[in-house]
mmCIF file of the C-alpha atoms, coordinates in Angstrom:
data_MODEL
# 
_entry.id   MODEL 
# 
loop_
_atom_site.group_PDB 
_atom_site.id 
_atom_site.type_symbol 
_atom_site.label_atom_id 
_atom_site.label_alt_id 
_atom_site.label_comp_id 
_atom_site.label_asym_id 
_atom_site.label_entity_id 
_atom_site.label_seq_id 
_atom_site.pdbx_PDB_ins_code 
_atom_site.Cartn_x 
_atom_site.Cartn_y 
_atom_site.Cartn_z 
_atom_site.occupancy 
_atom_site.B_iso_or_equiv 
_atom_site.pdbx_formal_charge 
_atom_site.auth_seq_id 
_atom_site.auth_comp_id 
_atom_site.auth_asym_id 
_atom_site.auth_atom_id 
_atom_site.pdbx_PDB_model_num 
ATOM 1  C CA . UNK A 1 1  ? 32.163 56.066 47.250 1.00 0.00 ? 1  UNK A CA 1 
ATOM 2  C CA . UNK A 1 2  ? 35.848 55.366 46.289 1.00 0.00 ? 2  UNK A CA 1 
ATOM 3  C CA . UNK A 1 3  ? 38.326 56.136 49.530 1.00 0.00 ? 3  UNK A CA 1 
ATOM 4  C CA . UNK A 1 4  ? 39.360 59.121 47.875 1.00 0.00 ? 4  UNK A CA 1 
ATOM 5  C CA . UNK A 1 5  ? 36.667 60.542 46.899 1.00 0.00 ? 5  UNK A CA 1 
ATOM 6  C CA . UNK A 1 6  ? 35.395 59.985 50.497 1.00 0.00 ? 6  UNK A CA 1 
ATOM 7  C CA . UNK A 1 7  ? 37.868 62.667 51.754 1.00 0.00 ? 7  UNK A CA 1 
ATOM 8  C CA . UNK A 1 8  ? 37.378 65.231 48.866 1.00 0.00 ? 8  UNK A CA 1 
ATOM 9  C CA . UNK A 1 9  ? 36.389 68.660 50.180 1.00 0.00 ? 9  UNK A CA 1 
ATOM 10 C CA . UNK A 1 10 ? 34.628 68.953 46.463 1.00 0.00 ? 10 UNK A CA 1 
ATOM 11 C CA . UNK A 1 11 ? 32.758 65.758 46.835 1.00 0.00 ? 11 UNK A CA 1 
ATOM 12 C CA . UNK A 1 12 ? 31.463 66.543 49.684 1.00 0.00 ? 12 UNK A CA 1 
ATOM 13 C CA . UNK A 1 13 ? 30.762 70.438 48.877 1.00 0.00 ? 13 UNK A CA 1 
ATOM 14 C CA . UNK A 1 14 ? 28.744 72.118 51.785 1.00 0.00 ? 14 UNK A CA 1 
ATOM 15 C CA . UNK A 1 15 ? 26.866 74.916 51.194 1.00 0.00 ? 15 UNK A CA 1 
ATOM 16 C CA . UNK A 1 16 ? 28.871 77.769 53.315 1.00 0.00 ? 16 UNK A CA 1 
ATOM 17 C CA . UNK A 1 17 ? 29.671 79.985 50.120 1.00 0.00 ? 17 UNK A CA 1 
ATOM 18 C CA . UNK A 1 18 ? 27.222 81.744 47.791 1.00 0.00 ? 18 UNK A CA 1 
ATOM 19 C CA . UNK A 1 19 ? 25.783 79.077 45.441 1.00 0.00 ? 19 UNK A CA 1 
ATOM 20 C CA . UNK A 1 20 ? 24.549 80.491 42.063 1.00 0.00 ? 20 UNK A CA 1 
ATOM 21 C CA . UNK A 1 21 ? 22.981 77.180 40.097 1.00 0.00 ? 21 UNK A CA 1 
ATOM 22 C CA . UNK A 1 22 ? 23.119 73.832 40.280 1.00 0.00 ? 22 UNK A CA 1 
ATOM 23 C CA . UNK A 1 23 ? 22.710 71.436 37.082 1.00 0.00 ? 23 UNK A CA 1 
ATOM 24 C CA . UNK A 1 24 ? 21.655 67.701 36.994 1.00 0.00 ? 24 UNK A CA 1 
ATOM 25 C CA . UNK A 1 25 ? 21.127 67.834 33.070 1.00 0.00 ? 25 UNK A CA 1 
ATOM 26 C CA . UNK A 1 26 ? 23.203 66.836 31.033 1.00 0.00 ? 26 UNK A CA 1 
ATOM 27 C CA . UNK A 1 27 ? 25.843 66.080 33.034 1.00 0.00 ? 27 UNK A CA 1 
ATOM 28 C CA . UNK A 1 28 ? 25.687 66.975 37.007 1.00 0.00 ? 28 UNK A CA 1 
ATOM 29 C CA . UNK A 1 29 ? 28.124 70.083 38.182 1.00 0.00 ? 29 UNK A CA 1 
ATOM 30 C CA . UNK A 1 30 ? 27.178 73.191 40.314 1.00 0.00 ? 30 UNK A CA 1 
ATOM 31 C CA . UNK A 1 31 ? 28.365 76.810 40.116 1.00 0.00 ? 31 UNK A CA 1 
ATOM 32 C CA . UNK A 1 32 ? 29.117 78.693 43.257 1.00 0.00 ? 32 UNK A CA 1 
ATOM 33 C CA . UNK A 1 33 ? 31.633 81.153 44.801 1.00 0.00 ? 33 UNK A CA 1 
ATOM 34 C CA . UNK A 1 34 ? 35.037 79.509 45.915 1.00 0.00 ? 34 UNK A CA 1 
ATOM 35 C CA . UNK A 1 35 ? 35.558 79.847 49.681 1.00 0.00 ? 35 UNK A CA 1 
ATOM 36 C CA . UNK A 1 36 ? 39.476 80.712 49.075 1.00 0.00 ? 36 UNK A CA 1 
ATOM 37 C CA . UNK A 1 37 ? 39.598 83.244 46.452 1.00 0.00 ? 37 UNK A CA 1 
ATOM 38 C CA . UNK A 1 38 ? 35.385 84.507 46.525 1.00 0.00 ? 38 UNK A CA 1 
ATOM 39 C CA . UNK A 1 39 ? 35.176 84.492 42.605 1.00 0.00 ? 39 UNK A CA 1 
ATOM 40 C CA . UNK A 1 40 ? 32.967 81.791 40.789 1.00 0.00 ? 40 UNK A CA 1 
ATOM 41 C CA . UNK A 1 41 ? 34.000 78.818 39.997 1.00 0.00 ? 41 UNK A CA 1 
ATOM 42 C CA . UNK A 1 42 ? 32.309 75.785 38.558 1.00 0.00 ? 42 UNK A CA 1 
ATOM 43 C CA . UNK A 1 43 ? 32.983 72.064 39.789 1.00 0.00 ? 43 UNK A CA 1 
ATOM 44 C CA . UNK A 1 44 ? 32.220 68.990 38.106 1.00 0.00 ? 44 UNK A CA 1 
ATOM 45 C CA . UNK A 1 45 ? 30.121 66.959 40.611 1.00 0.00 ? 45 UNK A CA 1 
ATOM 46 C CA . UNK A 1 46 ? 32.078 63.452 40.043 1.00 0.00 ? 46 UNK A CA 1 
ATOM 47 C CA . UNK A 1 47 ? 35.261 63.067 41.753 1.00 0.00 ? 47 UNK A CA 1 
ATOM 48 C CA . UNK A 1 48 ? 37.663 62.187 38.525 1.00 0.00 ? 48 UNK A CA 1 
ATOM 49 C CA . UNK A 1 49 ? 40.525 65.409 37.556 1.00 0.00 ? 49 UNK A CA 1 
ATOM 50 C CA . UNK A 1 50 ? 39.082 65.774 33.886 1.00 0.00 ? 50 UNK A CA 1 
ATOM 51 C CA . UNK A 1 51 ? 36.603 66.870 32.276 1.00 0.00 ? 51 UNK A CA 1 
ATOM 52 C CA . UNK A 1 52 ? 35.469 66.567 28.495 1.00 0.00 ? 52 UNK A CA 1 
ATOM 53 C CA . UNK A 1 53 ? 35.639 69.244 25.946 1.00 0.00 ? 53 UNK A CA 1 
ATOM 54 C CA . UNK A 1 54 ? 31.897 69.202 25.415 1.00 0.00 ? 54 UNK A CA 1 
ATOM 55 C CA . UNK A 1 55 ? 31.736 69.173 29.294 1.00 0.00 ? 55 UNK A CA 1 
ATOM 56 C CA . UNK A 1 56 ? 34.164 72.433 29.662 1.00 0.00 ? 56 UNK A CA 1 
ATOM 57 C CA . UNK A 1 57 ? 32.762 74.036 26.944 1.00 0.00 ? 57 UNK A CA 1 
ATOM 58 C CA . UNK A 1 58 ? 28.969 74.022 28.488 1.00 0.00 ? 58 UNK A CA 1 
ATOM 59 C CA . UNK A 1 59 ? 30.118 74.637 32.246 1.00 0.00 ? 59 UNK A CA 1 
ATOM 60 C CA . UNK A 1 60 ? 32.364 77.999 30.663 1.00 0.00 ? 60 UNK A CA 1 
ATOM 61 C CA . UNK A 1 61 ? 28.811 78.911 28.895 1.00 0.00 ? 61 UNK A CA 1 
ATOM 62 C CA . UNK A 1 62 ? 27.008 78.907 32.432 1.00 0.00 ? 62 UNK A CA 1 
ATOM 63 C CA . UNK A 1 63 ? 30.328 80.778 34.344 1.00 0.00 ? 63 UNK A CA 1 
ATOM 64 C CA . UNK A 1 64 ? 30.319 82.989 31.755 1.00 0.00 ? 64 UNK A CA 1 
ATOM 65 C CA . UNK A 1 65 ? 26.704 84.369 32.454 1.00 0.00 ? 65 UNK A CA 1 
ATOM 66 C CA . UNK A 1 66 ? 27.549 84.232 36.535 1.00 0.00 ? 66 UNK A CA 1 
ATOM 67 C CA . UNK A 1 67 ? 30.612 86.086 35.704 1.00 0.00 ? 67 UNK A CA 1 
ATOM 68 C CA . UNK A 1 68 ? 29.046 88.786 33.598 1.00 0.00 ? 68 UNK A CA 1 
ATOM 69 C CA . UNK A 1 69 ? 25.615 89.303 35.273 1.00 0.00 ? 69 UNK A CA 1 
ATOM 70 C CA . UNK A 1 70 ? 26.089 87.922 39.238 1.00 0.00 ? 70 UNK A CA 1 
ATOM 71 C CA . UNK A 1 71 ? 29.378 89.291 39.823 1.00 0.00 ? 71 UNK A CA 1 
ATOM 72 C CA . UNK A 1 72 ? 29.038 92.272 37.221 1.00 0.00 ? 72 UNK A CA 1 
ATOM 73 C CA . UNK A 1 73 ? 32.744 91.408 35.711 1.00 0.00 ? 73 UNK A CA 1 
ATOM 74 C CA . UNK A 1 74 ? 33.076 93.020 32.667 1.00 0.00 ? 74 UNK A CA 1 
ATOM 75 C CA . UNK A 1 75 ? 36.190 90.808 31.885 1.00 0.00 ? 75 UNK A CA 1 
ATOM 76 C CA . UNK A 1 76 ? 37.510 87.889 33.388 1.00 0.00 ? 76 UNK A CA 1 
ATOM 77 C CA . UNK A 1 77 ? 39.220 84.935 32.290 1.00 0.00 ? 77 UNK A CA 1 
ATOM 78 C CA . UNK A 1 78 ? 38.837 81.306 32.802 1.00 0.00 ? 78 UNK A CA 1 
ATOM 79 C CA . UNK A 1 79 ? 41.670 79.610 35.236 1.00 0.00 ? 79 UNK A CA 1 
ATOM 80 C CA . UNK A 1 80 ? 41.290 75.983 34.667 1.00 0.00 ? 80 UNK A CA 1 
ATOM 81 C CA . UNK A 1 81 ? 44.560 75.569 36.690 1.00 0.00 ? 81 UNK A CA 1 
ATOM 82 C CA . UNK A 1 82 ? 43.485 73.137 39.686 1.00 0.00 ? 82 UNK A CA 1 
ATOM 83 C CA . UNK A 1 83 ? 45.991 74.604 42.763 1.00 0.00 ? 83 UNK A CA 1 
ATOM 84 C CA . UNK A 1 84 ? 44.495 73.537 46.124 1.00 0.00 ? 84 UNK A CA 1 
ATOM 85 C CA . UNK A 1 85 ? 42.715 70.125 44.721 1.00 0.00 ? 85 UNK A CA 1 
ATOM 86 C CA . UNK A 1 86 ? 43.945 68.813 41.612 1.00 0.00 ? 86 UNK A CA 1 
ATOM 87 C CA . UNK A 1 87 ? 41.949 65.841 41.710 1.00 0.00 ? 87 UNK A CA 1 
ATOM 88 C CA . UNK A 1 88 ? 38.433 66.683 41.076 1.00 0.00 ? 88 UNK A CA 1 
ATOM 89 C CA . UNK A 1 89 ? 38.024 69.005 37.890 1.00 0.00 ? 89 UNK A CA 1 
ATOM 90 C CA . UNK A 1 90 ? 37.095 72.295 38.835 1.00 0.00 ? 90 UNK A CA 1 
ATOM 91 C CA . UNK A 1 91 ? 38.032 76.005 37.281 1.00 0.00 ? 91 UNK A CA 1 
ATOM 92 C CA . UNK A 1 92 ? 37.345 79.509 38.140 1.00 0.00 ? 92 UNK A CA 1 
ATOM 93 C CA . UNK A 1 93 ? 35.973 82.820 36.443 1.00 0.00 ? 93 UNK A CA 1 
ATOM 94 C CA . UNK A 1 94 ? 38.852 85.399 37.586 1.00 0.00 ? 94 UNK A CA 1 
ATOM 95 C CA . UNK A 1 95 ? 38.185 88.758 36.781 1.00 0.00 ? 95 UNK A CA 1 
ATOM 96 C CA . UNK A 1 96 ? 40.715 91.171 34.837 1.00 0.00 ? 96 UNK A CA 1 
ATOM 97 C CA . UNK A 1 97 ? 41.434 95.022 35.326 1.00 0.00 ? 97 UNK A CA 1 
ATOM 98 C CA . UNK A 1 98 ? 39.537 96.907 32.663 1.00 0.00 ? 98 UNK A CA 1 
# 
């Protein structure tokens, strides 16, 4: 494991927060609710800060049914902006008013 991937807190990603699937195929990532803000988020399980379009695109299609059915959002948008840890690609599902 590269040093700092060693020290990622989404590398290591412990299971204290609500996790809602996790996918091996095609490409590993897991969805689960983000201990800072409690709205799903989906995380790219290899420690590098982008993803691929054809990555993005199918992790959106599985937020997008946690969003609408798990947390009953009837809008939200995606926030691809990485705040807290830029490094290792990750993006919420943040609801908006109705």
């Amino acid at each position: 494991m590269a040093q700092g991937a060693a020290r990622c807190e989404l590398c290591r990603l412990e299971r204290y927060t609500r996790w809602y699937a996790e996918f091996h195929h095609p490409f590993p990532f897991v969805i689960l609710d983000c201990d800072s803000c409690d709205v799903p988020m989906a995380v790219l399980r290899e420690h590098r800060a982008f993803a691929t379009p054809r990555e993005t695109a199918y992790m959106e299609e599985a937020l997008a049914l946690v969003a609408a059915h798990a947390k009953s959002f009837r809008k939200w948008v995606f926030d691809h902006r990485m705040r807290q840890i830029p490094e290792h690609y990750h993006f919420h599902a943040r609801p908006l008013p109705c």
